[in-house]
N, C-alpha and C positions, 0 to 999 in steps of 0.2 A: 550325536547331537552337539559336541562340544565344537567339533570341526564344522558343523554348520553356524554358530554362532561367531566362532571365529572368524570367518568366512566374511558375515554381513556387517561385524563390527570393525573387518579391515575394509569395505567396502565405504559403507558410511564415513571413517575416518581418512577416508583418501579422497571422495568428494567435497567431504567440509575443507579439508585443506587445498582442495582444486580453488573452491568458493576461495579462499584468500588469498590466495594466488592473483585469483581473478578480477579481485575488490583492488589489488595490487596496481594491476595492469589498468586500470579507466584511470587518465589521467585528472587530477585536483585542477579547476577551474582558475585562472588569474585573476585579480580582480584588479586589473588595469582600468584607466577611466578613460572609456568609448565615449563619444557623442549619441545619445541614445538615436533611432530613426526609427524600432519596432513600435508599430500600434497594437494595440493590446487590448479584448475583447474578454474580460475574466466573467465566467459563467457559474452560478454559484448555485443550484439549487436546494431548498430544504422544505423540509415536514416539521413542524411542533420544534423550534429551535428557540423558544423565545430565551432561554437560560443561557445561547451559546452566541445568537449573534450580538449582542454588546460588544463585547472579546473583538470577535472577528473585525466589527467595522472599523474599531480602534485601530486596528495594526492595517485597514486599509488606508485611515486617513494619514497613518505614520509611511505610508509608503515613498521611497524616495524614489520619484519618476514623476517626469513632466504631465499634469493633472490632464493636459488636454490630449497626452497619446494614449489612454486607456479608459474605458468603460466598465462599467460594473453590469451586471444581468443579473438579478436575481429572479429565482422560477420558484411560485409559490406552488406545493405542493399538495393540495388542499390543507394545509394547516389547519388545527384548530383550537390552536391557542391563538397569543395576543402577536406571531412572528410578527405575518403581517404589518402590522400595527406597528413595529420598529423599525421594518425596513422603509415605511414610507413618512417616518419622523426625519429618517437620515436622508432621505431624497429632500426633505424640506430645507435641511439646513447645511447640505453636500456643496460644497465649492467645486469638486466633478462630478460627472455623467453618472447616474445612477440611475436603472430604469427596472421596474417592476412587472413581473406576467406575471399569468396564470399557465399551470401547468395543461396540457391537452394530452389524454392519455389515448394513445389507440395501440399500444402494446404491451405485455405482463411485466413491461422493467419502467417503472415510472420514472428513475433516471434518466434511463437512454433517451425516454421521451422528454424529458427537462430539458434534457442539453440538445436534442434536436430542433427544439421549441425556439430555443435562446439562437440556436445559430442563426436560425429564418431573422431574428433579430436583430443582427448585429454587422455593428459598422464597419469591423474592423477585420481585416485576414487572417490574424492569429488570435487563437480561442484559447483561453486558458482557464480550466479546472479546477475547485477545491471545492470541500467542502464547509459549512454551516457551523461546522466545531471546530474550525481552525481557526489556527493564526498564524501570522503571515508577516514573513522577514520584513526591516525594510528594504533590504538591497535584491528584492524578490525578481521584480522586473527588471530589473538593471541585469543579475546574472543572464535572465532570460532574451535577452536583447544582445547581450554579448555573445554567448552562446550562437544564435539567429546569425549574425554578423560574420563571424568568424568560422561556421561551421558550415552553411546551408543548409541543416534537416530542414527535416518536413515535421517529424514531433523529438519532442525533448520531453520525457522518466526525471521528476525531479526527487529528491529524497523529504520522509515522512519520518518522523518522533516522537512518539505518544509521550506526553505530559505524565510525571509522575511525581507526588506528592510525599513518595517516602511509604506506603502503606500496600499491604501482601498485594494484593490484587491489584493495585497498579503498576506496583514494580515488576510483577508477572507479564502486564503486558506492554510495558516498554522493553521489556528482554524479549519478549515476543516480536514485537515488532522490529527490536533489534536484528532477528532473526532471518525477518524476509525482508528488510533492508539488504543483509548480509547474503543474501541467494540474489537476489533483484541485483544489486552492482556487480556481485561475483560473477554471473550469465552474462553481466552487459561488456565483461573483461573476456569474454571469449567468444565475443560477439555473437550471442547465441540468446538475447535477451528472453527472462523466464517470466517474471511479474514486471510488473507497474501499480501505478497506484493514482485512484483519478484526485486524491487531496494536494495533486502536485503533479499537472498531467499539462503539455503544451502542444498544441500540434497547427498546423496550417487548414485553414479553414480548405482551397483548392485540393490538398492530399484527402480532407476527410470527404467531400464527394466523389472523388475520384475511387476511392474505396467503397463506395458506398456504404457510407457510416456505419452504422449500428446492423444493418441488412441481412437476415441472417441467424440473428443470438438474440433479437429483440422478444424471441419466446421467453429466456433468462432473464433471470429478476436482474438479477447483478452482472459485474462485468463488463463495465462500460468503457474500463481498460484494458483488462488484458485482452480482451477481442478485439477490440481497436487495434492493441500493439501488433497481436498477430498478423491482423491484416495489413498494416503499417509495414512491418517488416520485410513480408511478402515482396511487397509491390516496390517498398523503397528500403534496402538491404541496408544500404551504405548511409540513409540517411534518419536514421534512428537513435539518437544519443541517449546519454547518462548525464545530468548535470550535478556532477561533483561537485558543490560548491557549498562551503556554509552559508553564506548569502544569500541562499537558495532555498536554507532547509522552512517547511512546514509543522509545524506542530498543533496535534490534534490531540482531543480530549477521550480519555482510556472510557469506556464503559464502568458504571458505576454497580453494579450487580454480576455475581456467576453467571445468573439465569440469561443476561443481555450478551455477556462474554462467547458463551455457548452458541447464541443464537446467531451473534455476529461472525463467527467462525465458520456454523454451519452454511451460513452465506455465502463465505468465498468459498467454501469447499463446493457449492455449489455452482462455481463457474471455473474452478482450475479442474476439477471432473472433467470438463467439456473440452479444455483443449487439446487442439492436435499437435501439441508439439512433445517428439517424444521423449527428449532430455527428460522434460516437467514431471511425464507420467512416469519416467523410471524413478526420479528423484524422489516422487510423492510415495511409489510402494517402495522403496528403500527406508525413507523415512517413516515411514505407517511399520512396517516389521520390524524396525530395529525399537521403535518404542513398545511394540509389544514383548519383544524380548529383556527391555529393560522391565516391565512386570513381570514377565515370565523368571528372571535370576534369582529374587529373592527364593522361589519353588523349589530351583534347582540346587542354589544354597544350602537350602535345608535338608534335601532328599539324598543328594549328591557331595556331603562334605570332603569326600575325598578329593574332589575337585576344587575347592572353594579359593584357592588361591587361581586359579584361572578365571572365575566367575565375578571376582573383584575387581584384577586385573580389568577385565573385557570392560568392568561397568568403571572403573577409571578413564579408562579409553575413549570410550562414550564422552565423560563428564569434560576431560580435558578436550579434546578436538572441538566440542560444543563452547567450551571458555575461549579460547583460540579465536574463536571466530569472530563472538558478540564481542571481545574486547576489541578488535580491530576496529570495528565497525562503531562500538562506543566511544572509542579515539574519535572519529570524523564529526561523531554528533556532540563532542564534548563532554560526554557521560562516565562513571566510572561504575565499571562492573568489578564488583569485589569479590573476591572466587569463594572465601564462604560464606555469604548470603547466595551465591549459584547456586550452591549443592544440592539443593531440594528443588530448582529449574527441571530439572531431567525427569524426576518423575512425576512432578502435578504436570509436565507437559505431555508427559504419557498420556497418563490418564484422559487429558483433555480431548489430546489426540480422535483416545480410540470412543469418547462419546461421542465426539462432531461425525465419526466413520459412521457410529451407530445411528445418528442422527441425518446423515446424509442418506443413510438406505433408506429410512424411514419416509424422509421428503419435505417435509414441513419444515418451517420456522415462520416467527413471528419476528417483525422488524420494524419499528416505530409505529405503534400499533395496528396493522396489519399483519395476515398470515400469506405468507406465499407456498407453494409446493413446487418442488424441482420436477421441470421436464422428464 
């Protein structure tokens, strides 16, 4: 048993150090001053947001880019608080484009249907994504315009930061989200991209018919990226970027509950399940066994102390290759991860782990109040 453990914790620590290798390799965006010329179609959909979009429209109206090359879309989602009601005080008193729908649902992912809603909508060729809880750089569009300019994609993976106020459960999930920041640039360095993320998603209106959008995964609740990206990639290999850029980054707000934490997890597990790409799926049972193992040691610890100096070892192993990683990735976002407040990272993320597993067989979750169940 010890040579199987060995085995998966030298495996696991050769990927995460592939991962910063590869975070390595995407080059840091410039932030040279272009003449802007991208028009900009930003699609925002939400449900019951009335707490988050104040935040949001602030850092729209801070946005540095010429007011008349970008629109706003927002896609009401039957809200039933007062959202609504905000978004159309700020169309009152907007010095840009701001235009409000209604959602039209004819498929199980009320997103995908949000953002296909918004495209029929929209004036402009490049569509760009976030959501309801964020907020938004001002040099947001400016990188993305630069980027367009100087690269040709078709879509641009921008990077996402969960907001953390200093308290367990937020710090839990900005190290989290540290995490798939840290795989999402690591895949895009070996150009092999694994996630995305639609709080900071850009792509050419012409590529996303040409793919035909959502077509497809529109039975899945969620995943209005990484399926897009897949398809993206497909069709256009070479013109799929990362924008590395802190003028770029988005920042979203952590869930304020375990109960929501859980749910929202089981979510995306609910659509990386689905893909076919098979990096992703080896990466995901690599990472699902090595955190059962990190429960399983204390056991073995105890039953096995003739071994205990290998068992430490291994769970060292773990803990550093895991700090290795979030601090690079912390670097970029300007954050600092302190290696012992880490130490307890590794196993409440077990744990979490394997309820979203358990929680994924099962099928259910519940998400802004609605329950969905996986295909």
């Amino acid at each position: 048993m010890i040579l199987v453990f060995i085995l998966l914790f030298s495996a696991y620590f050769f990927c995460m150090m592939a991962l910063v290798y590869g975070f390595k390799k995407v080059p840091l965006l410039s932030t040279e001053e272009i003449i802007p010329v991208t028009q900009f179609s930003i699609v925002i959909p939400f449900r019951n947001e009335v707490e988050n979009l104040p935040n949001l429209l602030k850092s729209i109206e801070k946005l540095n880019y010429p007011s008349g090359m970008f629109e706003i879309i927002f896609v009401n989602d039957a809200s039933e608080d007062n959202s609504e009601a905000i978004v159309s005080e700020a169309i009152d008193r907007s010095t840009f484009s701001i235009e409000l729908i209604q959602n039209k649902r004819i498929s199980n992912s009320p997103k995908k249907d949000a953002i296909s809603e918004a495209l029929k909508n929209s004036k402009f060729e490049w569509i760009v994504t976030t959501d309801a809880d964020c907020e938004l750089s001002r040099n947001w569009l400016k990188t993305l315009d630069a980027t367009i300019q100087n690269n040709n994609p078709v879509m641009i993976c921008g990077p996402v930061i969960y907001k953390s106020n200093g308290s367990f459960i937020e710090n839990f999930q900005q190290l989290d989200g540290l995490s798939l920041q840290a795989v999402t640039i690591g895949s895009f360095g070996f150009k092999n991209p694994l996630l995305s993320n639609g709080a900071n998603l850009a792509y050419s209106k012409a590529a996303f018919l040409k793919v035909n959008g959502f077509s497809g995964n529109d039975h899945i609740a969620s995943g209005d990226d990484i399926f897009l990206l897949e398809k993206m990639k497909k069709t256009f290999p070479k013109q799929v970027l990362f924008l590395k850029s802190k003028g770029s980054i988005v920042a979203t707000k952590p869930q304020n509950s375990w109960k929501n934490v859980i749910n929202q997890r089981i979510r995306w597990a609910s659509k990386t399940s689905k893909q076919k790409n098979l990096a992703s799926l080896l990466l995901g049972i690599l990472v699902l066994f090595t955190n059962i193992s990190i429960l399983a040691l204390p056991i073995f610890m105890f039953f096995d102390p003739e071994n205990l100096f290998v068992y430490v070892s291994l769970l060292l192993f773990k803990i550093i290759a895991d700090y290795l990683l979030l601090r690079q990735t912390a670097i970029f976002f300007n954050e600092k991860v302190m290696f012992w407040k880490f130490l307890w990272q590794p196993f409440l993320y077990a744990i979490i782990v394997l309820i979203v597993a358990f929680g994924s067989i099962r099928g259910n979750y519940t998400w802004k109040g609605r329950t969905f169940k996986n295909p």
